[in-house]
SETOR-763567 format. One record per residue: x, y, z of N, C-alpha, C, CB in turn. Coordinates in steps of 0.02 Angstrom, whole numbers, plus 50000, padded with zeros to 5 digits. Glycine has a CB too. Layout:
<atoms>
+--------+---------+-------+---------+----------+-------+--------+---------+-------+---------+----------+-------+
! n.east ! n.north !  n.up ! ca.east ! ca.north ! ca.up ! c.east ! c.north !  c.up ! cb.east ! cb.north ! cb.up !
+--------+---------+-------+---------+----------+-------+--------+---------+-------+---------+----------+-------+
!      X !       Y !     Z !       X !        Y !     Z !      X !       Y !     Z !       X !        Y !     Z !
...
+--------+---------+-------+---------+----------+-------+--------+---------+-------+---------+----------+-------+
</atoms>
This chain:
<atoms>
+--------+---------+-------+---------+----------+-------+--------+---------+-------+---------+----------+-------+
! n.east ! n.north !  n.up ! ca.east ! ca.north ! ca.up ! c.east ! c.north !  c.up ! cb.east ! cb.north ! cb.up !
+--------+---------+-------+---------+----------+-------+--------+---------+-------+---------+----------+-------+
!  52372 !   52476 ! 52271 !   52401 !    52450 ! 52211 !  52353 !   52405 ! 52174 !   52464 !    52412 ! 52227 !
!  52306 !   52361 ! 52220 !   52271 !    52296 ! 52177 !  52189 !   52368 ! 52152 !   52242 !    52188 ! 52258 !
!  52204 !   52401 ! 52158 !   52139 !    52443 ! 52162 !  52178 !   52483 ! 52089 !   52118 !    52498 ! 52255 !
!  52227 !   52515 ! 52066 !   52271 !    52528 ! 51999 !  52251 !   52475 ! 51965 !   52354 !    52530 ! 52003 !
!  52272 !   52428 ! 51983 !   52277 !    52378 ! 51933 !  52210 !   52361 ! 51897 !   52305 !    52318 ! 51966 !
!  52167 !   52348 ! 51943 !   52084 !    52323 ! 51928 !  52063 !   52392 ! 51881 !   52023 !    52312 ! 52018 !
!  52090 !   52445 ! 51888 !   52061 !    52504 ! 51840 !  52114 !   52508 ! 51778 !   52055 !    52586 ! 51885 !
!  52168 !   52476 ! 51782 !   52184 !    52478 ! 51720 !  52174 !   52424 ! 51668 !   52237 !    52491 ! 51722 !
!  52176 !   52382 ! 51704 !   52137 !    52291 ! 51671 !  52067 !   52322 ! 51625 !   52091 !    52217 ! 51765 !
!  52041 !   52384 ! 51652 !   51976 !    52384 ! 51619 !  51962 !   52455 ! 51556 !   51921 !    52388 ! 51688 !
!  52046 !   52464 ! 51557 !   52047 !    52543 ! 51510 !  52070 !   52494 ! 51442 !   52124 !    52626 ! 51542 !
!  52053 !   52525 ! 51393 !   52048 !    52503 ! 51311 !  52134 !   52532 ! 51309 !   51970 !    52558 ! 51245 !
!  52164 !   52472 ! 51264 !   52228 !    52482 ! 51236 !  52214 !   52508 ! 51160 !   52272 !    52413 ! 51239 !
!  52222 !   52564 ! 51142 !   52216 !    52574 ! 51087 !  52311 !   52558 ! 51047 !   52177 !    52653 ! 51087 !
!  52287 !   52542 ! 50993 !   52359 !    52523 ! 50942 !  52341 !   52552 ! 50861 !   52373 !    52419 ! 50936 !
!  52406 !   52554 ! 50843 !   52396 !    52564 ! 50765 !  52460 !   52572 ! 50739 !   52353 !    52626 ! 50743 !
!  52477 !   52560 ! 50681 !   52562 !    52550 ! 50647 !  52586 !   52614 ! 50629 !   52570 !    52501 ! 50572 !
!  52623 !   52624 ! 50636 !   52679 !    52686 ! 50632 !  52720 !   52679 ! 50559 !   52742 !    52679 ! 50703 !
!  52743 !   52733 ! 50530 !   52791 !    52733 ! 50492 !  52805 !   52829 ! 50456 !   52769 !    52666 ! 50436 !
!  52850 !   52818 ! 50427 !   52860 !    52881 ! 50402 !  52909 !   52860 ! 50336 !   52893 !    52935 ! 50462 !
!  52840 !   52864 ! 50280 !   52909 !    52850 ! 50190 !  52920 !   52916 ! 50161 !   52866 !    52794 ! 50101 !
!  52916 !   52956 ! 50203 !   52968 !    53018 ! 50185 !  53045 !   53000 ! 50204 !   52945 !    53092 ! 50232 !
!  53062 !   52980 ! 50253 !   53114 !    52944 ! 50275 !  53141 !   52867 ! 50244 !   53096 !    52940 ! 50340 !
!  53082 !   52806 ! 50258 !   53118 !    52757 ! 50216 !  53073 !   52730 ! 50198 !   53165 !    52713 ! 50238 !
!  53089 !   52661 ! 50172 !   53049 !    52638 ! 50151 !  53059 !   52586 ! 50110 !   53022 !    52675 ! 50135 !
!  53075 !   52513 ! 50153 !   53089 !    52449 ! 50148 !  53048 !   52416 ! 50097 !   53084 !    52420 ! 50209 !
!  52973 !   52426 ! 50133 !   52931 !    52386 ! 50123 !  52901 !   52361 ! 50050 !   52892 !    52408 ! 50158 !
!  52943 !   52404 ! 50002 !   52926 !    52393 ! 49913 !  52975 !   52301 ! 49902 !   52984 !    52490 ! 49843 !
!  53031 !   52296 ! 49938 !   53041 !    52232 ! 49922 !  53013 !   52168 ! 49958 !   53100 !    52229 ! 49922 !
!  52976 !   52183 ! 49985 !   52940 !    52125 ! 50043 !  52866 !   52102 ! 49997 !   52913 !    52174 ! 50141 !
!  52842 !   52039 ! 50011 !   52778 !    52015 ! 49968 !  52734 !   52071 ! 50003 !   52747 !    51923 ! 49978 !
!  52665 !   52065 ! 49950 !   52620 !    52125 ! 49994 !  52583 !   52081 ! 49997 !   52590 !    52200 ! 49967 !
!  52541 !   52074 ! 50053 !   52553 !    52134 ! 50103 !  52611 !   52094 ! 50130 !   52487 !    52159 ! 50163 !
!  52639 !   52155 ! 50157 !   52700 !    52130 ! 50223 !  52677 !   52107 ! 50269 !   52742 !    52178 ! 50258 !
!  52709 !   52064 ! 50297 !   52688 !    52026 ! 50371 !  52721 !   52081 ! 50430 !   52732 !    51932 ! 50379 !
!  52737 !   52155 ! 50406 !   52738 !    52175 ! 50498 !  52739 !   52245 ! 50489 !   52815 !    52147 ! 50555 !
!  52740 !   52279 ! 50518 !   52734 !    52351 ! 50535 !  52810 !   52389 ! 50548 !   52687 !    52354 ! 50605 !
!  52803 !   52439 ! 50514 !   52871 !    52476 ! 50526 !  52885 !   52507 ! 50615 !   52869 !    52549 ! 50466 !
!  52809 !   52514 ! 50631 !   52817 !    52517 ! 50719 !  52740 !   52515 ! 50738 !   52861 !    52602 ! 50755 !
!  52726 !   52503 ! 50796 !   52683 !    52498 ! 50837 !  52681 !   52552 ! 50882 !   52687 !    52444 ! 50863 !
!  52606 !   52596 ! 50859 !   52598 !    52638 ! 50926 !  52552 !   52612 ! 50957 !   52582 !    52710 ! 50922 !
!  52568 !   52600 ! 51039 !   52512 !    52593 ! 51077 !  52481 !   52659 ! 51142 !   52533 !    52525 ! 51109 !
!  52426 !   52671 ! 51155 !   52411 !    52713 ! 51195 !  52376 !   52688 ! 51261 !   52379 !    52754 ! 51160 !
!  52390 !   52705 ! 51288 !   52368 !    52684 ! 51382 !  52350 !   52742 ! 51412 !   52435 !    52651 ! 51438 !
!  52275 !   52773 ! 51421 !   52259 !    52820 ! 51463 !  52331 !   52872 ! 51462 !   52238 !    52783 ! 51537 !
!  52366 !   52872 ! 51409 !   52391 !    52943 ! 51419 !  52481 !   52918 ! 51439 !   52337 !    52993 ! 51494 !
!  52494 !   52864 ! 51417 !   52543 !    52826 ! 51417 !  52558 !   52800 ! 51338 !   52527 !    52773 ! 51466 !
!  52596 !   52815 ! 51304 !   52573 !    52791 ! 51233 !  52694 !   52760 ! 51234 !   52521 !    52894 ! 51151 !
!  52677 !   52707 ! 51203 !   52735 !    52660 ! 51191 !  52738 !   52661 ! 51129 !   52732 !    52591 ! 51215 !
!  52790 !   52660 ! 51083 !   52820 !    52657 ! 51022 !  52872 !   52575 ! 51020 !   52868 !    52737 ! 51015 !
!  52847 !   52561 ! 50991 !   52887 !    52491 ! 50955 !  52913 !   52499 ! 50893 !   52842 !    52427 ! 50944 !
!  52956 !   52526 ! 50888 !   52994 !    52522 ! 50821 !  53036 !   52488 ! 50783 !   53019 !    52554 ! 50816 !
!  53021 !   52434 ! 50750 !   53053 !    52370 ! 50710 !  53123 !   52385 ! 50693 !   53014 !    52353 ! 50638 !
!  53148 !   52330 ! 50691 !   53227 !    52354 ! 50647 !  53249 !   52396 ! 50599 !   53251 !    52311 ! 50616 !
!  53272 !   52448 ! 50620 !   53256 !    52475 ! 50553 !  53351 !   52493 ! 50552 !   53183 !    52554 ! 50548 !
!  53357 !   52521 ! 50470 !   53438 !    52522 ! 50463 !  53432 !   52560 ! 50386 !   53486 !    52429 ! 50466 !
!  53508 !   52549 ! 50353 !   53510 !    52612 ! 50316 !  53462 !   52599 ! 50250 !   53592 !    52632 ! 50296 !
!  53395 !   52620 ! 50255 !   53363 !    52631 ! 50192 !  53318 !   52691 ! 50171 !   53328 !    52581 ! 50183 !
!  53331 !   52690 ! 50123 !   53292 !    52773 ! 50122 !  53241 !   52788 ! 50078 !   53339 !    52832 ! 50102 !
!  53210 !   52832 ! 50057 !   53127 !    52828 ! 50041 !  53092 !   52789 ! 49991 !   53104 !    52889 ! 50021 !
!  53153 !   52780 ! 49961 !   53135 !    52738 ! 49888 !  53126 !   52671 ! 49902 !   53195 !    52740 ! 49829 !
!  53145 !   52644 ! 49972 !   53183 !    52572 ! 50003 !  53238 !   52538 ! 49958 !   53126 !    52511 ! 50014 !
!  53280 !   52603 ! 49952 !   53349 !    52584 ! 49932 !  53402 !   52570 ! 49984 !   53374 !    52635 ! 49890 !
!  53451 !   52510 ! 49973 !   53497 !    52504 ! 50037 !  53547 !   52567 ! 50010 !   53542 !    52415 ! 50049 !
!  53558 !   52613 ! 50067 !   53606 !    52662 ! 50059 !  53680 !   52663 ! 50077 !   53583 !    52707 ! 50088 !
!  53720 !   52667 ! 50063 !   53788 !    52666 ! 50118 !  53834 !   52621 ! 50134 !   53774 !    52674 ! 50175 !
!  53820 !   52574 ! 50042 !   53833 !    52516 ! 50036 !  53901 !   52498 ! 50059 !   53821 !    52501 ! 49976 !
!  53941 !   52466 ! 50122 !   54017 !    52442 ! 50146 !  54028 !   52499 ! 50184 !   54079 !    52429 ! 50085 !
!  54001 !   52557 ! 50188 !   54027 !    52603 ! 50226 !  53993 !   52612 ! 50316 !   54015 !    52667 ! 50178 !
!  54017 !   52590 ! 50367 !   53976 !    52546 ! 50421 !  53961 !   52629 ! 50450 !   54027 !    52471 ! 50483 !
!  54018 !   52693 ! 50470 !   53995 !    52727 ! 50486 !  53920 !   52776 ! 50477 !   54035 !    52735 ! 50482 !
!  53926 !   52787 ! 50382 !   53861 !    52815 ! 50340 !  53812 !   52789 ! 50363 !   53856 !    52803 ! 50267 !
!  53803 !   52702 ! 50366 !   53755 !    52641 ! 50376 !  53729 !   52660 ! 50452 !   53799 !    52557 ! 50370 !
!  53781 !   52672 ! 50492 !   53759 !    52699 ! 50557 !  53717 !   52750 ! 50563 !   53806 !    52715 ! 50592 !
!  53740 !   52802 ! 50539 !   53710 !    52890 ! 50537 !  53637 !   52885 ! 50515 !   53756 !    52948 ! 50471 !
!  53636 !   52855 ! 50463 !   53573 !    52845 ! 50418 !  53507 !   52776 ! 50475 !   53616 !    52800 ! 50318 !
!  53533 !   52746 ! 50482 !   53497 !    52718 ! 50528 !  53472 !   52751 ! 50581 !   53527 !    52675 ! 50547 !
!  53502 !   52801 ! 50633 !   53487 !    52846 ! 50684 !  53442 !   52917 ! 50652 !   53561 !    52866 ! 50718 !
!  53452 !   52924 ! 50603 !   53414 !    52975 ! 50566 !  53349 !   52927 ! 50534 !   53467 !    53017 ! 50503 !
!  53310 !   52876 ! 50509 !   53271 !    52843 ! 50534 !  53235 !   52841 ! 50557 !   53277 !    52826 ! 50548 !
!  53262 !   52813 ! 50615 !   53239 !    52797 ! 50687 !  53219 !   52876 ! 50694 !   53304 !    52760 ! 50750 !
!  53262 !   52934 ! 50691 !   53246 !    52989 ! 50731 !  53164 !   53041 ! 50681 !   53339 !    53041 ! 50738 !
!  53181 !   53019 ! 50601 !   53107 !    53037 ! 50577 !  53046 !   52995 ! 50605 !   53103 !    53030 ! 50499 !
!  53046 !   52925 ! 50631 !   52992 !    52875 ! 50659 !  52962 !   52908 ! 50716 !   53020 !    52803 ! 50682 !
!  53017 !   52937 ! 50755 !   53006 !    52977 ! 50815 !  52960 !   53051 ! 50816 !   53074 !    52991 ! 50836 !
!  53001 !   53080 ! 50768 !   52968 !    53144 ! 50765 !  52895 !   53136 ! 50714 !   53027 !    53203 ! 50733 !
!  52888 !   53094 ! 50675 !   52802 !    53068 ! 50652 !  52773 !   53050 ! 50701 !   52789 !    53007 ! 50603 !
!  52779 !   53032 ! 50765 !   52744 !    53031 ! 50820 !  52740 !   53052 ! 50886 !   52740 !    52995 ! 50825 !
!  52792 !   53146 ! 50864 !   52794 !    53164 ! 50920 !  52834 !   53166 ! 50992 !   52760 !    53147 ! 50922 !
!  52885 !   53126 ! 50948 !   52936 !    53117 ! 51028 !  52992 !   53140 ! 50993 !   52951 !    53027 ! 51073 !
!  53051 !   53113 ! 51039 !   53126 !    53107 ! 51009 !  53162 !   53071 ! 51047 !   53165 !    53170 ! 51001 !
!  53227 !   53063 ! 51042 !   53277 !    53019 ! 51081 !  53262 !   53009 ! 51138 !   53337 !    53040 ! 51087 !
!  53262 !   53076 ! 51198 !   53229 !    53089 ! 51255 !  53176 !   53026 ! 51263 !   53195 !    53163 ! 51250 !
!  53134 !   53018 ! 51249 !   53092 !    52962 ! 51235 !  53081 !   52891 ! 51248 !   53095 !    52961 ! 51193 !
!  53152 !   52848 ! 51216 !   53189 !    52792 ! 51227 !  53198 !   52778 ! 51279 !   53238 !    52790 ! 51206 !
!  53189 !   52699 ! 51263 !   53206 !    52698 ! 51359 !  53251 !   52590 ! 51359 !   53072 !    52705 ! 51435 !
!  53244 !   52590 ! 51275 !   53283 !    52532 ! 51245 !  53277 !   52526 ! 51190 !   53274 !    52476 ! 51264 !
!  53360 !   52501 ! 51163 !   53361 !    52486 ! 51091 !  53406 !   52410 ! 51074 !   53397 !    52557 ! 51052 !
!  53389 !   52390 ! 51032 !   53431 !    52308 ! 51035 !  53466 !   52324 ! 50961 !   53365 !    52216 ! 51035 !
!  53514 !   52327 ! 50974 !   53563 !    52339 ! 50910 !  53603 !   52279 ! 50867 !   53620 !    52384 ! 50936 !
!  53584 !   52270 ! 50813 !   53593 !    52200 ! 50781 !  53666 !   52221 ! 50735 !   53514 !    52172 ! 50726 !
!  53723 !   52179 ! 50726 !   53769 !    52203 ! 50694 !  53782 !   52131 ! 50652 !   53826 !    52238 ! 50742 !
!  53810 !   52155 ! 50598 !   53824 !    52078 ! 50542 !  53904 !   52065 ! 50573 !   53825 !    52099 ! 50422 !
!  53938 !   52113 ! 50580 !   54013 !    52080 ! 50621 !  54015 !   52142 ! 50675 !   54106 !    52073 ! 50560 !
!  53998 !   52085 ! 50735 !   54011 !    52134 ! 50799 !  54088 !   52141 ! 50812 !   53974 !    52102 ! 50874 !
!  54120 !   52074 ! 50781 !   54201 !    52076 ! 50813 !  54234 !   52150 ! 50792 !   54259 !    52004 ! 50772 !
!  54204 !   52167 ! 50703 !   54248 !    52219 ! 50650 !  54220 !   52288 ! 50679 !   54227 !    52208 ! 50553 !
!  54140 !   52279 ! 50704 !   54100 !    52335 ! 50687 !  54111 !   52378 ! 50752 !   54021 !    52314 ! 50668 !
!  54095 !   52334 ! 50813 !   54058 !    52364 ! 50888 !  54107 !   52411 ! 50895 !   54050 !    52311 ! 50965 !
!  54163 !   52436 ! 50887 !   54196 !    52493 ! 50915 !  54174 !   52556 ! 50877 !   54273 !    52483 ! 50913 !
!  54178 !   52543 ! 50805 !   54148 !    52606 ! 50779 !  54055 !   52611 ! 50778 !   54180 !    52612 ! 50699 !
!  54031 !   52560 ! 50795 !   53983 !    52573 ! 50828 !  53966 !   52607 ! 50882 !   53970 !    52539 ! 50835 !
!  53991 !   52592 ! 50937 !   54003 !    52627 ! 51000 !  54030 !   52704 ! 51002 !   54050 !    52585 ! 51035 !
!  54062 !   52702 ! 50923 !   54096 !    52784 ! 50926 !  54038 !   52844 ! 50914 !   54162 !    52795 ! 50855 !
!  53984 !   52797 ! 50847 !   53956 !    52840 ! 50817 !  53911 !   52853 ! 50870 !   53932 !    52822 ! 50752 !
!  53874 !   52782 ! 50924 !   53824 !    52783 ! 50941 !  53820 !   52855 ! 51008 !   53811 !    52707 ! 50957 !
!  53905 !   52854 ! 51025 !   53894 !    52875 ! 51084 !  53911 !   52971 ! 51069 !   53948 !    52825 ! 51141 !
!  53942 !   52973 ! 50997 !   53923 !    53039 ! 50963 !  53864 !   53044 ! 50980 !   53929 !    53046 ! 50890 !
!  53819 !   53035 ! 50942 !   53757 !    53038 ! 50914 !  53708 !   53056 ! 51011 !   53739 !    52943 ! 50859 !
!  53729 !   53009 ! 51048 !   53700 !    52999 ! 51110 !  53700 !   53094 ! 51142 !   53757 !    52933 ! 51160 !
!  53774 !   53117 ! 51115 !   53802 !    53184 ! 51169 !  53775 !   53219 ! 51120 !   53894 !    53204 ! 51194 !
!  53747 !   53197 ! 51056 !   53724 !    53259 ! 51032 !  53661 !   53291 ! 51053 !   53721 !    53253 ! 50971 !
!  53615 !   53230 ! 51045 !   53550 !    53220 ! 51085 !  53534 !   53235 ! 51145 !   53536 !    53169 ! 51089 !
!  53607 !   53247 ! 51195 !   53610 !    53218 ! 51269 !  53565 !   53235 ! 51318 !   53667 !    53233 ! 51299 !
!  53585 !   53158 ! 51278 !   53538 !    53089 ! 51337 !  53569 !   53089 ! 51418 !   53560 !    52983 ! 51301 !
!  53508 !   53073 ! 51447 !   53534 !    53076 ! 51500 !  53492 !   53040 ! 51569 !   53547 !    53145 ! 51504 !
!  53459 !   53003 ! 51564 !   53494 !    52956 ! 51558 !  53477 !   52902 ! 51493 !   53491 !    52930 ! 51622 !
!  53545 !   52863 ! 51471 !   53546 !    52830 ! 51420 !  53502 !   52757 ! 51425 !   53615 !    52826 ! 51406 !
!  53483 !   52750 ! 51356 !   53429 !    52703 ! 51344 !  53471 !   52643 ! 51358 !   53392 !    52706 ! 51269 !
!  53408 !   52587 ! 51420 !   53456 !    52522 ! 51405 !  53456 !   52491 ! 51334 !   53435 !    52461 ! 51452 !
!  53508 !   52440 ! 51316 !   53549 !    52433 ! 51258 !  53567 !   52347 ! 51268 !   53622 !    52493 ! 51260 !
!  53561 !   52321 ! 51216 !   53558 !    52252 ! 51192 !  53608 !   52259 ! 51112 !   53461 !    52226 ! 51182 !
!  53688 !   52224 ! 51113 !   53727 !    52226 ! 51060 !  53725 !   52143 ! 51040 !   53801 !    52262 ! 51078 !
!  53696 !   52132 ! 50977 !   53698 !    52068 ! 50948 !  53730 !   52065 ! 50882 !   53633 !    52042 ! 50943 !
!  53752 !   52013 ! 50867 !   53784 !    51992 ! 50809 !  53737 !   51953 ! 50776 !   53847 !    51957 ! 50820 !
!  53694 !   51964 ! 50723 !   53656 !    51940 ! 50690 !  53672 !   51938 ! 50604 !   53602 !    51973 ! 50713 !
!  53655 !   51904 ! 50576 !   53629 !    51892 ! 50481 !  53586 !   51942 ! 50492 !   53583 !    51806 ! 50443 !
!  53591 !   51983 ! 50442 !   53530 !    52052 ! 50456 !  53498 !   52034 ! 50366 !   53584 !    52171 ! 50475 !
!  53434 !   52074 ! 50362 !   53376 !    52022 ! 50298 !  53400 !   52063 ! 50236 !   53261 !    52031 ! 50307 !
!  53448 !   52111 ! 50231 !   53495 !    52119 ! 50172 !  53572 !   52118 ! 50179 !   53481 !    52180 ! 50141 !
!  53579 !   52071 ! 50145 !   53680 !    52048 ! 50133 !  53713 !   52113 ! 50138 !   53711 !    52010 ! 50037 !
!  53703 !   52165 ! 50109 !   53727 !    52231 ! 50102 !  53736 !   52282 ! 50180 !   53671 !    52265 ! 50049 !
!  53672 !   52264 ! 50221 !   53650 !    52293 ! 50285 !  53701 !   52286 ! 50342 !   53587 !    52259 ! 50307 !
!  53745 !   52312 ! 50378 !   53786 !    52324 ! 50417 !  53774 !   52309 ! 50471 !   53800 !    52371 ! 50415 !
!  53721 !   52367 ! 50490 !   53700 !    52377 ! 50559 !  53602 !   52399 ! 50557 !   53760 !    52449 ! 50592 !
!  53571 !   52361 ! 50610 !   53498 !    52373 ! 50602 !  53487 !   52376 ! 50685 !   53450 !    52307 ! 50554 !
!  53435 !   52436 ! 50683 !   53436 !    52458 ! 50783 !  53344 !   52434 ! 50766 !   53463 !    52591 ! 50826 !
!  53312 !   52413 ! 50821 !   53260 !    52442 ! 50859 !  53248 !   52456 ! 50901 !   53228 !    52430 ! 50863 !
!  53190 !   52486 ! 50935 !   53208 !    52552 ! 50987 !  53122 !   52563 ! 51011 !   53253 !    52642 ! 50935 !
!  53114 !   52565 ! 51082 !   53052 !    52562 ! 51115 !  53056 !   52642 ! 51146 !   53047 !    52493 ! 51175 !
!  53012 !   52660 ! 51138 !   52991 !    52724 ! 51150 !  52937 !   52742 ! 51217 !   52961 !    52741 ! 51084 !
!  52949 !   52788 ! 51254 !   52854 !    52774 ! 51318 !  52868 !   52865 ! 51342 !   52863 !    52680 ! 51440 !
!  52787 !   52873 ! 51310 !   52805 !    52936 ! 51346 !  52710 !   52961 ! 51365 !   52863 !    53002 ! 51280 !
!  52735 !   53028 ! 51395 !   52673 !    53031 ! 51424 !  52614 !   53083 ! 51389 !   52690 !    53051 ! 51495 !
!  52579 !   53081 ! 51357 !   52520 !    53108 ! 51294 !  52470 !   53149 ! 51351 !   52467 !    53024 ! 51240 !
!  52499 !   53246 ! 51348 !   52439 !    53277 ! 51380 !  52366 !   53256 ! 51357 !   52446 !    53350 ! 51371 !
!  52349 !   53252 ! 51283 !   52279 !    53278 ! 51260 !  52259 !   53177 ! 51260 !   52278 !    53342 ! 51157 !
!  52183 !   53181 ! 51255 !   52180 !    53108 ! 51216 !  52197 !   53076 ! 51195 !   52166 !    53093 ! 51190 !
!  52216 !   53020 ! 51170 !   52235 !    52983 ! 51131 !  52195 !   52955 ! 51052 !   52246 !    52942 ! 51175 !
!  52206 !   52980 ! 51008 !   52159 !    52962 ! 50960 !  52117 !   52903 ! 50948 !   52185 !    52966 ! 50916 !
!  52072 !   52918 ! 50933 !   52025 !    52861 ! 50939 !  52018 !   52815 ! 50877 !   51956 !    52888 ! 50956 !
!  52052 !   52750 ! 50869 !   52052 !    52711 ! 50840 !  52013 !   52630 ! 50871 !   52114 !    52720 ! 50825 !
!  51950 !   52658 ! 50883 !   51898 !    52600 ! 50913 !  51896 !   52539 ! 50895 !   51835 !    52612 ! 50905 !
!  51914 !   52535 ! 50821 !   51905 !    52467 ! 50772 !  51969 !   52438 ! 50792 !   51899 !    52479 ! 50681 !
!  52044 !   52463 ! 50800 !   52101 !    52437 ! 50837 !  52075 !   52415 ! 50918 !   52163 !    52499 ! 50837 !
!  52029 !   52439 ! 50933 !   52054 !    52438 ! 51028 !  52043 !   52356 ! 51034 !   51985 !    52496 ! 51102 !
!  52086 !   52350 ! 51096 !   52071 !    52292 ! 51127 !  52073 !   52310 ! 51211 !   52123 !    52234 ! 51100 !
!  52018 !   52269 ! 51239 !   52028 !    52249 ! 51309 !  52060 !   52179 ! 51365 !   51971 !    52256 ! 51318 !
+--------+---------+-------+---------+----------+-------+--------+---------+-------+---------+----------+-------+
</atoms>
């Protein structure tokens, strides 16, 4: 094990930001530059992790979509998340946690739980991603519900070489 470890201490983390504005696209109301990334890919010898920021119902224009309607707000958020995925190659399968932020968990979490666990058998998952339900102020008044969602999967070919990102 201490003999793994000492060889991975010495492999280059390559990183670089993720997004897909065919799908959405927040970032026109934020100062530019924005202070964060729509997701983080990282690669590890063939291990590559997805960090995917909060994301929720907005769509290419970075218009809020689905304005009071919590189910739409839901759908559209998982469709999202699920173009972020397929711009880098994975899908649900993938997940392995998501922390789900709600503006009223008391009103919302059941039809949350309805859509989420649709959506889950459609995909089916198996086994299901661990899961974090919070009641949060989400960064538009209009915004319902906002998921992020960690991704790890395993990359046959190389990992692209982004040298000027790497760190050791």
């Amino acid at each position: 094990m201490n003999e793994l470890l000492k060889t991975l201490a010495h492999l280059p983390i390559q990183k670089r930001a993720i997004t897909n504005h065919g799908a959405l696209n927040e970032a026109y109301c934020y100062d530019k530059p924005s202070s964060f990334s729509r997701g983080m890919r990282i690669d590890l010898n063939g291990l590559t992790i997805l960090l995917i920021s909060g994301t929720a119902s907005i769509d290419e224009n970075g218009v809020s979509v689905h304005i009071g309607d919590f189910r739409a707000q839901m759908r559209r958020t998982l469709k999202n998340i699920t173009a972020l995925l397929e711009s880098e190659g994975c899908t649900w399968h993938d997940i392995v946690r998501t922390s789900c932020y709600l503006r009223d968990i008391d009103r919302d979490y059941d039809t949350f739980n309805e859509e989420r666990t649709a959506f889950f058998k459609e995909q089916a998952l198996d086994p299901l991603p661990a899961s974090t339900g919070i009641q949060a102020k989400l960064c538009r008044p209009e915004l319902l519900v906002e998921i992020e969602a960690i991704a790890m999967f395993l990359t046959r070919e190389n990992p692209p070489d982004h040298s000027e990102e790497a760190v050791s």
